[in-house]
N, C-alpha and C positions, 0 to 999 in steps of 0.2 A: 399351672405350669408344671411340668412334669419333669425329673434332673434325668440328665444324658447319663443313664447311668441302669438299662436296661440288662436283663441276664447275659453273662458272658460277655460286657462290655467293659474293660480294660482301663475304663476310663472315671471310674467308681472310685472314689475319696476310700481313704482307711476311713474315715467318719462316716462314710456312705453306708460302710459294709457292715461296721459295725452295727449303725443302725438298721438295715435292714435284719443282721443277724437276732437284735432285739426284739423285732417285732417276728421272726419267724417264732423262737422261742416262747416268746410269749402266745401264739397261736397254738403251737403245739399245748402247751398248758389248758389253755380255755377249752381248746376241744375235747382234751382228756377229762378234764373238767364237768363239763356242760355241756358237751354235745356240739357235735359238726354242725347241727340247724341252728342250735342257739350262739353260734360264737362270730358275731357281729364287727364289724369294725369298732363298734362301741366299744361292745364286749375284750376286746381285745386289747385295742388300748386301753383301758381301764385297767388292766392288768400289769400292761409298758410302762402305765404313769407316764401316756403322752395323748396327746390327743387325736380323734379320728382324722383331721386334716392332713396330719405325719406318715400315718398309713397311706393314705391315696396319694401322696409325693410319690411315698416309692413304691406304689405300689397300685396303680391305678382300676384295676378288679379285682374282686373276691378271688377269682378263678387262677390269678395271675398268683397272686399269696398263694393259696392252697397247693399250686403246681410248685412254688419253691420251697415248698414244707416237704415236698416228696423227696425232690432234690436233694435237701440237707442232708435230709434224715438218712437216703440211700448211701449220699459220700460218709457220712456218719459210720453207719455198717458196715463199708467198703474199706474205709480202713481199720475197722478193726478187726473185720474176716480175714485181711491183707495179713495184718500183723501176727494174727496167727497161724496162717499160712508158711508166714517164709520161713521157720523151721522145718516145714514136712520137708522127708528127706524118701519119700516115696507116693504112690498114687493113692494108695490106701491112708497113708498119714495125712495126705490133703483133704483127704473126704473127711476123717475123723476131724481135722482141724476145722472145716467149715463146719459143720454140724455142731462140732461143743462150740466154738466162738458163737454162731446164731443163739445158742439158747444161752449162752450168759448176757449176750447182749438183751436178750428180750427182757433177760432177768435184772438190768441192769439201766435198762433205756424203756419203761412200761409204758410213761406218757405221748413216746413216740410212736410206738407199736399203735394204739390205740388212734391217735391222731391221725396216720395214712392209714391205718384199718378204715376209719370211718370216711375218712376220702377218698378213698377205692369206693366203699360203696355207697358214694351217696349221690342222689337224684338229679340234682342240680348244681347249677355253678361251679362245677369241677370237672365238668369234659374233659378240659385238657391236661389235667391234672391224672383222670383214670385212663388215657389214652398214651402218656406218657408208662403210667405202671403198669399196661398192657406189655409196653414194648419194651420194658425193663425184665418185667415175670419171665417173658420170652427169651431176652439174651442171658438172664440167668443159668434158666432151663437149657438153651443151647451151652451156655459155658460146663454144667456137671455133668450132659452127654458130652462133650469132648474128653473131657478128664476118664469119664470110662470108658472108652474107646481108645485111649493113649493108653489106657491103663493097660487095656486087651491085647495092645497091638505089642507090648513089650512083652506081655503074657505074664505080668502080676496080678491081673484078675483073671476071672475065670468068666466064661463066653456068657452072656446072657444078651437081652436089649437095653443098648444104653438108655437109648429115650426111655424106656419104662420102668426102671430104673432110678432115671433121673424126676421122670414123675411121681414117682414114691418117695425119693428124698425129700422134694420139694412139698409133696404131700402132708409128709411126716412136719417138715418144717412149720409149716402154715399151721397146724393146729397146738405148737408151743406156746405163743403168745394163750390164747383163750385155756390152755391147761395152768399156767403159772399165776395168771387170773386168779380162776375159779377154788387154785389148792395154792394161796402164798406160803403157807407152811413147806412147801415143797424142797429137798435137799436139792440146788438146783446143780452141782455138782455130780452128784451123783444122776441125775435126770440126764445130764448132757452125758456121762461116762454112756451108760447103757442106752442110749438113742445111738449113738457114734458105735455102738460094740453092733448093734441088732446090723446096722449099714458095711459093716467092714468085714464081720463073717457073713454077710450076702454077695459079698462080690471077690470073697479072698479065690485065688486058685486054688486048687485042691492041694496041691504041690505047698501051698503054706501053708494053710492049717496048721492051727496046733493047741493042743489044750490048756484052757483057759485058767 
């Protein structure tokens, strides 16, 4: 028997959500852990300290779990990119603002990065889960071309292509996680300063420039 209590159903207990919040958590773990192949409903719970029965209640496929791990972790990001946002008090400041909030969060949230990294690219049982981050990647990438384009149209940046542009932030973005990895010793502070500096004298108008 399966509880009425599917995504985005209204109708999920506080004890529902919590538990399912349990068990995504704990997924994210395992994976970071042991690998997107090896992290079993077993596997999984074993780590919840509940059993695999408590998974398939709420969570009746692999593929179902993996797609709400993507979820969290995006609302996870989203606000805290939000919260650094809503100081910028121009278009240039919002760019710096996303760019340093992404890399502290990577610096800050590893096991997550790590867990939809390997969900994104894995073989199986996650269709819907990379079909979902397909079309997330995409309304991202459309949200930082709009913001340089609003930037343009007011004439605080200076003319270039948004989209390719916006493919180079996003670029740049994507290969934080696997740098913060590979050098943990990394000022990550400073890492976010100079990523955000390289992006904002790329797209400053000439007219603001100014030495650094």
């Amino acid at each position: 028997m399966q509880p009425e209590n599917r995504p985005g159903d209204q109708k999920r207990s506080f004890i529902e959500d919590a538990r399912r919040g349990q068990i995504v958590a704990a997924t994210i773990g395992t994976i970071a852990e042991i690998g997107y192949a090896k992290a079993s409903f077993v596997q999984i719970a074993r780590r919840a300290g509940i059993s695999p029965g408590l998974i398939t209640y709420h969570f009746a496929k692999r593929e179902e779990l993996m797609k709400q791990v993507m979820l969290t972790v995006h609302d996870s990001m989203d606000r805290a990119l939000t919260a650094r946002r809503e100081g910028a008090g121009s278009y240039r400041a919002t760019v710096r603002a996303m760019i340093e909030g992404f890399v502290h969060y990577c610096a800050e949230h590893p096991a997550e990065l790590v867990a939809i990294g390997q969900i994104a690219s894995a073989a199986r049982d996650a269709e819907a889960a990379r079909q979902w981050y397909r079309g997330q990647s995409a309304a991202t990438l459309a949200e930082i071309e709009a913001v340089f384009r609003a930037g343009q149209e007011c004439g605080e940046l200076r003319e270039f292509s948004p989209r390719v542009m916006a493919v180079s932030v996003i670029g740049a973005m994507e290969a934080v996680p696997a740098e913060l990895m590979a050098r943990p010793d990394t000022d990550v502070a400073q890492y976010a300063k100079e990523l955000a500096d390289i992006f904002e004298l790329a797209v400053k108008a000439a007219s603001t420039r100014s030495t650094r």
